[in-house]
VEXKETOR-633181 format. One line per 10 residues: number of its first residue (from 1); their letters; for each residue z negated, x, y negated of N, C-alpha, C, O. Coordinates in pm, whole numbers, plus 50000, padded with zeros to 5 digits. Example, Ala and Ser with C-alpha at 12.3 -4.5 7.8 and 13.67 -1.06 7.14 Angstrom:
2
1 = AS = 49220/51319/50569/49220/51230/50450/49220/51320/50330/49154/51424/50332; 49292/51285/50225/49286/51367/50106/49213/51290/49997/49196/51341/49886
end
This chain:
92
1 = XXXXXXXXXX = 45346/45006/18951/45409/44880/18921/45304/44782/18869/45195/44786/18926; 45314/44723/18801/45213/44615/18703/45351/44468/18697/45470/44469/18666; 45235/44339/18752/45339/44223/18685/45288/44195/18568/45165/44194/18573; 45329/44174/18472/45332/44121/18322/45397/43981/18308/45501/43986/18242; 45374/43891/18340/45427/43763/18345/45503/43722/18430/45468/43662/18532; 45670/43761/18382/45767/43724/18469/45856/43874/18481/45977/43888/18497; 45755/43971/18466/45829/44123/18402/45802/44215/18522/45680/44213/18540; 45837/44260/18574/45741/44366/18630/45798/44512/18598/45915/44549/18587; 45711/44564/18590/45738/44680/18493/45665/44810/18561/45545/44812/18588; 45764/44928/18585/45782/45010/18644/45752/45199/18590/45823/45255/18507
11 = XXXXXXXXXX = 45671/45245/18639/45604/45369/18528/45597/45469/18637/45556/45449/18752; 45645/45590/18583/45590/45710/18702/45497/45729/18721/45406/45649/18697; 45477/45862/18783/45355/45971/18844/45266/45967/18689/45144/45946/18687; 45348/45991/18560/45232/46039/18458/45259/45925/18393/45296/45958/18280; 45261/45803/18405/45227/45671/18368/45349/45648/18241/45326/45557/18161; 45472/45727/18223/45594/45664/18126/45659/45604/18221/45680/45624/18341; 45703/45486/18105/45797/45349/18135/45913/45381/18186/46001/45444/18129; 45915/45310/18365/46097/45375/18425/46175/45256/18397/46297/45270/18384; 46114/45123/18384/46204/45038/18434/46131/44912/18436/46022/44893/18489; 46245/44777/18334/46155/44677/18292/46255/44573/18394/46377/44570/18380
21 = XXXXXXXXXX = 46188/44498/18488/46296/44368/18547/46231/44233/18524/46118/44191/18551; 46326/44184/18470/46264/44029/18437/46298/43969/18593/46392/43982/18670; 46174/43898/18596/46167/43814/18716/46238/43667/18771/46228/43601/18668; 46284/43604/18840/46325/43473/18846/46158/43315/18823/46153/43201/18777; 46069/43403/18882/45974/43277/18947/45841/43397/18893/45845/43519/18880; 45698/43267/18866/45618/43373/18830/45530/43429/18948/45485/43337/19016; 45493/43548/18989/45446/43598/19162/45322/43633/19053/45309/43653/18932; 45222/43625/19199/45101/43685/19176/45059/43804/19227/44955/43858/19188; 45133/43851/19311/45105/43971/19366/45227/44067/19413/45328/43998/19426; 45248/44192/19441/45335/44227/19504/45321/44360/19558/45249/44440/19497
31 = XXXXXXXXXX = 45382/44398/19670/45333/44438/19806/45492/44580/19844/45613/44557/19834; 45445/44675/19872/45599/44766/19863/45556/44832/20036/45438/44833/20071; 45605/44854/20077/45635/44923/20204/45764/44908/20242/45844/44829/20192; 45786/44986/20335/45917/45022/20444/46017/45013/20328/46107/44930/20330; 45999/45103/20219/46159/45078/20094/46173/44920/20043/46283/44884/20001; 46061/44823/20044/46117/44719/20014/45932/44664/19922/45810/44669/19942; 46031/44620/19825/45921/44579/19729/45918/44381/19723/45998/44297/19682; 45802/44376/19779/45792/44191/19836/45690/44149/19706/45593/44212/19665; 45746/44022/19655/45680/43963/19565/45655/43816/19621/45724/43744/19693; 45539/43799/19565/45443/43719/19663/45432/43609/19542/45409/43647/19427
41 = XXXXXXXXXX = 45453/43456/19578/45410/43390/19469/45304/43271/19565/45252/43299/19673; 45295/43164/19507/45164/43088/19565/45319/43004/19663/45314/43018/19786; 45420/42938/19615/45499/42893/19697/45640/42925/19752/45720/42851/19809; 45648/43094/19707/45781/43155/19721/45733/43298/19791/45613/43327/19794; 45838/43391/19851/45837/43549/19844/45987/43552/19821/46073/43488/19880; 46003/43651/19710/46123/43735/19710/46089/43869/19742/45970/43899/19753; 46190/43963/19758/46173/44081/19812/46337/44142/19730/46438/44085/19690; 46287/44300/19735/46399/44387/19665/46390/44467/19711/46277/44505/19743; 46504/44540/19744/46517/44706/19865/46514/44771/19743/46519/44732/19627; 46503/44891/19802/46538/45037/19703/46695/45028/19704/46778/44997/19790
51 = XXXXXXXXXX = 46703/45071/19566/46855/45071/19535/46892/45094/19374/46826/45053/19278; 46978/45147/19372/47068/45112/19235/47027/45025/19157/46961/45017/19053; 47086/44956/19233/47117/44785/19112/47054/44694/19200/47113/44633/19290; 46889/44682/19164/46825/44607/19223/46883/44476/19252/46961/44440/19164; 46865/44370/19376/46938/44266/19353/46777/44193/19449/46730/44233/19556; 46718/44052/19342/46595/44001/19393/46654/43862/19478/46703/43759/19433; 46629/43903/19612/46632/43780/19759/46521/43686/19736/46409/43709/19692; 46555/43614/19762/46468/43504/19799/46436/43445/19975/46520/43393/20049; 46325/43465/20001/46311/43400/20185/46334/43239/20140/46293/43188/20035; 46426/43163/20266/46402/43051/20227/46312/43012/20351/46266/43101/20424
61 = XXXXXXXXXX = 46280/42831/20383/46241/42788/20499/46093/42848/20523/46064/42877/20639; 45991/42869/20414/45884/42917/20445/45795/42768/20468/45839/42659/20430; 45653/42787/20541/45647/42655/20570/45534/42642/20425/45504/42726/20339; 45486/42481/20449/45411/42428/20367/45265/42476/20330/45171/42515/20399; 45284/42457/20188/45105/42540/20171/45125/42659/20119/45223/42732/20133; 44973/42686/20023/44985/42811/19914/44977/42897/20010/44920/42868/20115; 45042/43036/19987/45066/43162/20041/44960/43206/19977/44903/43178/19871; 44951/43255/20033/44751/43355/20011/44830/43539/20029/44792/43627/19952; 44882/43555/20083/44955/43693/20084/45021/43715/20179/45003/43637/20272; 45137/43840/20201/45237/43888/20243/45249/44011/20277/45202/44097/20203
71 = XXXXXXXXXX = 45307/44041/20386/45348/44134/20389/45463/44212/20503/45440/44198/20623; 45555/44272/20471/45642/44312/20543/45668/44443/20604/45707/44531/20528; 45651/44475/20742/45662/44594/20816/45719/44511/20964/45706/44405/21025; 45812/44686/20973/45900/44689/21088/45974/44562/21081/45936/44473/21157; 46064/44540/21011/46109/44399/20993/46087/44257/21032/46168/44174/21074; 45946/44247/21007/45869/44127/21061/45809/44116/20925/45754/44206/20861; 45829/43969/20884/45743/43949/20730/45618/43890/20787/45643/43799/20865; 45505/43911/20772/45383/43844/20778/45326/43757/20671/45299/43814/20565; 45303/43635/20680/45306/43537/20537/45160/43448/20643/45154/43412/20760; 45054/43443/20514/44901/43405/20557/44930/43344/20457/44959/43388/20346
81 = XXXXXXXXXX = 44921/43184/20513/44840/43056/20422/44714/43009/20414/44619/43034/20489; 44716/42956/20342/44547/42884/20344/44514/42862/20514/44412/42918/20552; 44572/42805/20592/44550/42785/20752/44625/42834/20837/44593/42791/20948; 44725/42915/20842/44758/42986/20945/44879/43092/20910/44967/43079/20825; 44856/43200/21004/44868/43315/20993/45095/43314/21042/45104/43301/21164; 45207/43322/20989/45308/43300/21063/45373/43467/21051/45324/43564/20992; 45485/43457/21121/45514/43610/21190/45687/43569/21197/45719/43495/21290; 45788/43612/21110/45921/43634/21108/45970/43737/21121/45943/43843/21064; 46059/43708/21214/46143/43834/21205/46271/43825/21143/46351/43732/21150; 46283/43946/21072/46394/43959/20978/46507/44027/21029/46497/44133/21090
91 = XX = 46614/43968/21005/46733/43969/21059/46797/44095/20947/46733/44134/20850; 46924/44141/20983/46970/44225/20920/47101/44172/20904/47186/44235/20840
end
């Protein structure tokens, strides 16, 4: 997976093109475990399950301050800001 702007763009095992998704918001990073692909921006995360017909969530209620990185296992999102480390649990 490579972001390309607002694109992120999707290539197999021998590096041909699977799959182009235009983005809502521009992320700087993004993070895949437990079937779920988390996109990390400086003041947002969206996240996308495995599926069909991808559909991109948005977390709301994150607190104040650039997100420095993310990440989600066992349905607990872990989100590190510039000063402190917070711990959600994700509801189903």
């Amino acid at each position: 997976m490579v972001l390309d702007g607002q694109t992120l763009v999707t290539f197999d095992q021998f590096g041909n093109l699977v799959n182009k998704i235009n983005l809502p918001n521009n992320y700087l990073a993004v993070n895949y475990s437990s079937n779920t692909l988390l996109l990390i921006g400086e003041k947002n995360i969206s996240y996308l399950y495995d599926s069909l017909t991808p559909v991109i969530r948005t977390f709301s209620g994150l607190p104040d301050g650039k997100i420095i990185d993310a990440a989600l296992l066992n349905k607990k999102l872990y989100l590190l800001t510039e000063k402190k480390l917070f711990v959600y649990q994700i509801i189903d």
